[in-house]
N, C-alpha and C positions, 0 to 999 in steps of 0.2 A: 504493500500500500504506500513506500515511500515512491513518491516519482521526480523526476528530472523539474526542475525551475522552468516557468511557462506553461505545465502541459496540461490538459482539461483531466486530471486525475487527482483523487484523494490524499491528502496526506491526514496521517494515525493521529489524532489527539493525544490516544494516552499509551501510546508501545508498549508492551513488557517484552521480554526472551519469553523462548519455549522453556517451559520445563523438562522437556526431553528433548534428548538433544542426539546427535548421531558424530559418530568419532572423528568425522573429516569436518564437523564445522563449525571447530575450533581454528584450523588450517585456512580456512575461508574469511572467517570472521562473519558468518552468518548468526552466532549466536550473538554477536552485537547491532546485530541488524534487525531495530524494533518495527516489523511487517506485522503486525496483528497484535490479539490480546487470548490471555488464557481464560477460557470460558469453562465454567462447571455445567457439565452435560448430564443430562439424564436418558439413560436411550431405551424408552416406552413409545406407548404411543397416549395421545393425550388428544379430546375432543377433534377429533376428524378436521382438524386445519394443517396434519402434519403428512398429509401424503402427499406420495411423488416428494421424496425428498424434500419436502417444506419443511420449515424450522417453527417452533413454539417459544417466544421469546417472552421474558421478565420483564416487564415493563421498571420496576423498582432497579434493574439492572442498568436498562437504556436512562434512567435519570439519574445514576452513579456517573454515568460516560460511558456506559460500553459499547465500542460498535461507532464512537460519534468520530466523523472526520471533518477534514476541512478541502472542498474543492476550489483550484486554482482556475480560473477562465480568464484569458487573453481577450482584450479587445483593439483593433489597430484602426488608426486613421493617418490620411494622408494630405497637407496642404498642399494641394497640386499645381505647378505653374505650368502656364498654355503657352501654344507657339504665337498670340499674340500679345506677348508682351503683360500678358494679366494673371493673377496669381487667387487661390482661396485667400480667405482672411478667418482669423477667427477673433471674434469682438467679446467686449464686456458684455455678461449677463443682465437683462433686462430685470430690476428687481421688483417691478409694480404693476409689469403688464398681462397679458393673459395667459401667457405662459411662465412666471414667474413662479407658479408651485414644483412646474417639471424642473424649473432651474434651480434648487433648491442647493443640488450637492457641486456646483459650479464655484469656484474660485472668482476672483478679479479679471483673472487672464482669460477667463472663460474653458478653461480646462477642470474637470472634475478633480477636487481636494481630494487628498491621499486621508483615510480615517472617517470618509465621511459616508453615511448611510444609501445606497443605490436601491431604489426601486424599480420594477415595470415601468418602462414608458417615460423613468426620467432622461432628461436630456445629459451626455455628458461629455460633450466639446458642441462648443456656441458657434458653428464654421457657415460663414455665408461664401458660394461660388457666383464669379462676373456671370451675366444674362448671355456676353457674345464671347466664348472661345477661339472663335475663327476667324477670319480675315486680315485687316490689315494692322499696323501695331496701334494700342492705343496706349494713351497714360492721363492721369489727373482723374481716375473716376471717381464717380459720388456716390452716395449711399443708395439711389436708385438705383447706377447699373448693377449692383449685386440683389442675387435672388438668396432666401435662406436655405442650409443645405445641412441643417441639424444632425448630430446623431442620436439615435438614441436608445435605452437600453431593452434588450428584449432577454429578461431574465423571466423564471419561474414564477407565475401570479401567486399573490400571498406571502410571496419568500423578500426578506429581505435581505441587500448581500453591503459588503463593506467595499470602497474601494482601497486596494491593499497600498498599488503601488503606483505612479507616475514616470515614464521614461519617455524624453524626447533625443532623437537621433536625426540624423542625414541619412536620405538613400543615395546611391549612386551618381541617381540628376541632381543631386543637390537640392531634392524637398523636405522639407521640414515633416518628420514622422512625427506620431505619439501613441505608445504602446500605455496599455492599460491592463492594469492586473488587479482582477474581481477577485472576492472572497470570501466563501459562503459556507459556513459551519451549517453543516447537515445530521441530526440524529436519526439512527434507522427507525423505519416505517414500514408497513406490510409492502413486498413487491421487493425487498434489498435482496441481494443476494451477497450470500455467508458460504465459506469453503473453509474444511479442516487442511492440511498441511498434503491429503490423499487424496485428494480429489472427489472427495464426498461433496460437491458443492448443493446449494437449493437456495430459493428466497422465504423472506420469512412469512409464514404463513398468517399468524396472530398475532397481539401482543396481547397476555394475559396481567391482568394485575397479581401481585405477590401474594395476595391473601386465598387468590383459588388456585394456586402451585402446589404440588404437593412437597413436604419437606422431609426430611430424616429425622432420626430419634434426636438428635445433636442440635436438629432447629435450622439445618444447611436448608436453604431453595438453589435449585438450579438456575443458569444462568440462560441454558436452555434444554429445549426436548429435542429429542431428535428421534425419529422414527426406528424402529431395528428391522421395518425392513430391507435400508441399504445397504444390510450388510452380507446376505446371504450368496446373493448374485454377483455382489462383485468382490467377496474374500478380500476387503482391503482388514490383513489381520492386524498391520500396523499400527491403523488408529486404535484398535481393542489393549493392543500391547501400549500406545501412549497414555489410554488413560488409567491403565495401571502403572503405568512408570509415573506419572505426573501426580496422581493419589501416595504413591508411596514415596516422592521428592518431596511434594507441601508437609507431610507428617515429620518425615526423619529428618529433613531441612539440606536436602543436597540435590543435586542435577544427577537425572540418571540418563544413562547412553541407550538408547531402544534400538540397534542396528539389528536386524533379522540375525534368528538363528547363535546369537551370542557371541559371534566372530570369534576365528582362531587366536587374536591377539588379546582377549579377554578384556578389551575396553568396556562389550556393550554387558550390562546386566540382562543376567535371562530369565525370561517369565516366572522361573521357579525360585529366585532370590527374592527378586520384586515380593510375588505374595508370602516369602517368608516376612520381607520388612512388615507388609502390611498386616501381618497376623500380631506383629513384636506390638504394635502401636495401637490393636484394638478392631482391626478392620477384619472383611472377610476376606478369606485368601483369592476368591473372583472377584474383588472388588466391588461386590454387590453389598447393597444397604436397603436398610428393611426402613419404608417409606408410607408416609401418610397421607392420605387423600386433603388437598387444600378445601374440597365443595365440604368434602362428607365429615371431614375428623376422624375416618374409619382408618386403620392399616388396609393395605393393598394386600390381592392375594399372592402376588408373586412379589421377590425380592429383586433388586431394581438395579441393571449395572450403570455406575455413576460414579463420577471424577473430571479431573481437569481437562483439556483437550483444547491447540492452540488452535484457535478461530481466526481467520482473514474477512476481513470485509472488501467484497472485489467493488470494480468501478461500476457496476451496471446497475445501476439506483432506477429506481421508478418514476423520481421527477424528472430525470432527463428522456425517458420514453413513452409515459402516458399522454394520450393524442385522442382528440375525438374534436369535429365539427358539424355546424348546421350547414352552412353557406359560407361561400370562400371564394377563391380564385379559379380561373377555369383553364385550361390549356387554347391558346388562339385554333389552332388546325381545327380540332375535334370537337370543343366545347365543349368535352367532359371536364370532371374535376383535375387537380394538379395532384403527383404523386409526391408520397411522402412527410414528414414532420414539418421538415425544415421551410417548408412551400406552404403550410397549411393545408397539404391534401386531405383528402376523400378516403375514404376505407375500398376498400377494394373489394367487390363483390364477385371472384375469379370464373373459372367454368367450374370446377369440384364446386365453389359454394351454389352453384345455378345446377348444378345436378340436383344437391341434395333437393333443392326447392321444389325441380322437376318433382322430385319422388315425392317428396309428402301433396304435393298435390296445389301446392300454393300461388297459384296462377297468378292473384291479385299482388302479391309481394313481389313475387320475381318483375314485375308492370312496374313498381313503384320502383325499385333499387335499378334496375337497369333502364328503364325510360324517363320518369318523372323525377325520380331524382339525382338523376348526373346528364343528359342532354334532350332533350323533349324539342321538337322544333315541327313547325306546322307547313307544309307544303300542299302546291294544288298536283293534279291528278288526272289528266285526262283518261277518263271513261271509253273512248274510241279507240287510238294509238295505244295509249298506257303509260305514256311518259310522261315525265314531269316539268311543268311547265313554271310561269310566273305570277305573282300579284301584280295587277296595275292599278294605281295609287290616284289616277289621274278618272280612270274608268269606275274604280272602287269595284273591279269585277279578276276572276283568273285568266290568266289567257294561256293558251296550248302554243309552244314555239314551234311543233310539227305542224299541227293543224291551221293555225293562224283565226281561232276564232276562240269563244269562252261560252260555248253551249254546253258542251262537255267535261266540264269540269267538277271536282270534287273537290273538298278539303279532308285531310287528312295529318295526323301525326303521329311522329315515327322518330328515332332517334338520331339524330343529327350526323352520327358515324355511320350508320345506313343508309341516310341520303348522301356521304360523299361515295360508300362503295359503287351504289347504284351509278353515279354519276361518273366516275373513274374512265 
């Protein structure tokens, strides 16, 4: 989770080391390398929000910090000069007028202050471009020949982020750049996605409050649930053996080495030491702990395998990929919707999703998704020929461009990418 300076990725709040550790990374220095945090796992399964690899997280956990990071976003602009002789400008922030809310985190210079709070849609560089680019050279303009040419912020609605840092540089041509570095402290949310060190990854399914968790005789709550059944199909025995190295390191107070199989050089500890430590300290020799229902106050019928287990928080958050609209922008050709996030596209209604519609039977839906709501367009129809002809606007009647008359005519509508195949 640590990344390179500039890059749209997380950095850890609050790092720890693993507690198990493997004999080559110490040689590396990965065990100084704070990517994640140690999370107390409980591996049950817990109110039906944990399959398919979904995680059940402690909400009393996420308000300690666990899991919270900070994402870096880059924003770049450019004071452009043109081949006639005229340049952007970026002016002082207007402080009284109608846009004087959005200018809110804007400096004197008209550049966004470093520390200061960024919203949706505030503005943060004040940059007006001349009206004429081209032609012949001018010089002396006035505040007419400039048009305004704002930027502005298009961050996550309801989020508010900081701006971290300000850099102004030269390109090449010799324009005046300015690099912006956004910074937005994120605590996870259902939709995150969480990976152990094995590749057990999932997003979190719930967050449950601490009081309906179930806990141990001791008063421990997990940090989180994690379902058992990803373990069968993919034998990652690894992490079974981390969270008994990591259970029996927190007790006796030392790093144990979990390399497979106990290596011939006798660095790693093998499963059969591990549950000796843990038996010396009061634990069961599988690791298992005898656990109480958070709803009921009851003991569970089964004993419950539970321990440490180092947790990554990867980049693929939910506020950077949840999307949905009513009406938006359309592609010119086609007059359907535009694809994608970044465009404010359309959901895509493919041929597999128009099969399944076919099947169930749903005539009037498959009408609505594929005609009415992405290109609907009304053409005339000569009844004779069969071609499609024009409206005339002058006649207020259709007219047939084979036939050269508007007796024959129909109105009809069809989806706009079916009138250009037709037409092709």
């Amino acid at each position: 989770m640590l990344s390179p300076y500039f890059s749209n990725v997380g950095l850890n709040q609050d790092p720890n080391s693993p507690l198990l550790l493997q004999a080559g990374f110490a040689r590396v220095g990965y065990d100084k390398l704070g990517a994640g945090q140690n999370a107390t796992v409980a591996v049950m399964s817990y109110s039906g929000y944990d399959i398919e690899d979904a995680i059940v997280m402690n909400k009393a956990s996420l308000d300690r910090g666990f899991g919270r990071c900070i994402v870096m976003k880059r924003l770049s602009a450019i004071n452009q000069k043109y081949d006639n002789n005229t340049q952007d400008r970026i002016i002082r922030p207007d402080r009284e007028g109608s846009d004087a809310a959005r200018m809110q985190v804007l400096d004197d210079d008209g550049l966004a202050a470093p520390g200061e709070i960024i919203r949706p849609n505030d503005i943060y560089i004040n940059k007006q471009s001349p009206k004429v680019t081209k032609g012949p050279m001018r010089t002396g303009l006035t505040d007419s020949d400039y048009k305004p040419a704002c930027q502005t912020f298009k961050g996550p609605e309801g989020e508010s982020c900081v701006v971290d840092k300000v850099a102004l540089y030269s390109d090449k041509n010799n324009n005046l750049c300015i690099k912006f570095l956004i910074r937005h402290t994120r605590r996870p949310e259902v939709g995150d996605k969480f990976s152990s060190r094995h590749g057990q990854k999932g997003v979190c399914g719930t967050i449950v409050q601490q009081e309906d968790f179930p806990f141990t005789e001791r008063g421990i709550c997990p940090d989180l649930i994690m379902n058992p059944h990803g373990f069968p199909s993919r034998m990652t025995v690894g992490k079974m053996i981390e969270l008994l190295g990591g259970k029996a390191g927190v007790s006796c107070g030392r790093f144990h080495y979990g390399s497979a199989f106990g290596e011939p050089s006798g660095h790693a500890d093998k499963v059969e030491d591990i549950s000796k430590t843990l038996v010396e300290k009061g634990f069961s020799y599988s690791g298992k702990d005898f656990i109480y229902s958070g709803i009921t106050g009851c003991p569970l019928q089964a004993y419950i395998f539970m321990g440490p287990i180092y947790y990554q928080k990867l980049k693929h958050m939910v506020l950077d990929k949840m999307h949905a609209r009513g009406s938006g922008p359309r592609v010119m050709l086609t007059r359907q919707p535009t694809e994608g996030r970044a465009r404010n596209g359309g959901l895509r209604v493919g041929e597999m999703e128009r099969d399944c519609l076919i099947a169930y039977g749903a005539s009037m839906l498959i009408f609505e998704r594929l005609m009415v709501s992405s290109d609907p367009f009304e053409v005339q129809v000569c009844r004779v020929c069969g071609l499609l002809g024009y409206y005339n606007h002058k006649l207020k009647t259709g007219i047939c461009s084979s036939c050269k008359n508007g007796e024959n005519i129909s109105t009809m509508k069809l989806p706009y990418a079916c009138k250009l195949l037709i037409q092709v």
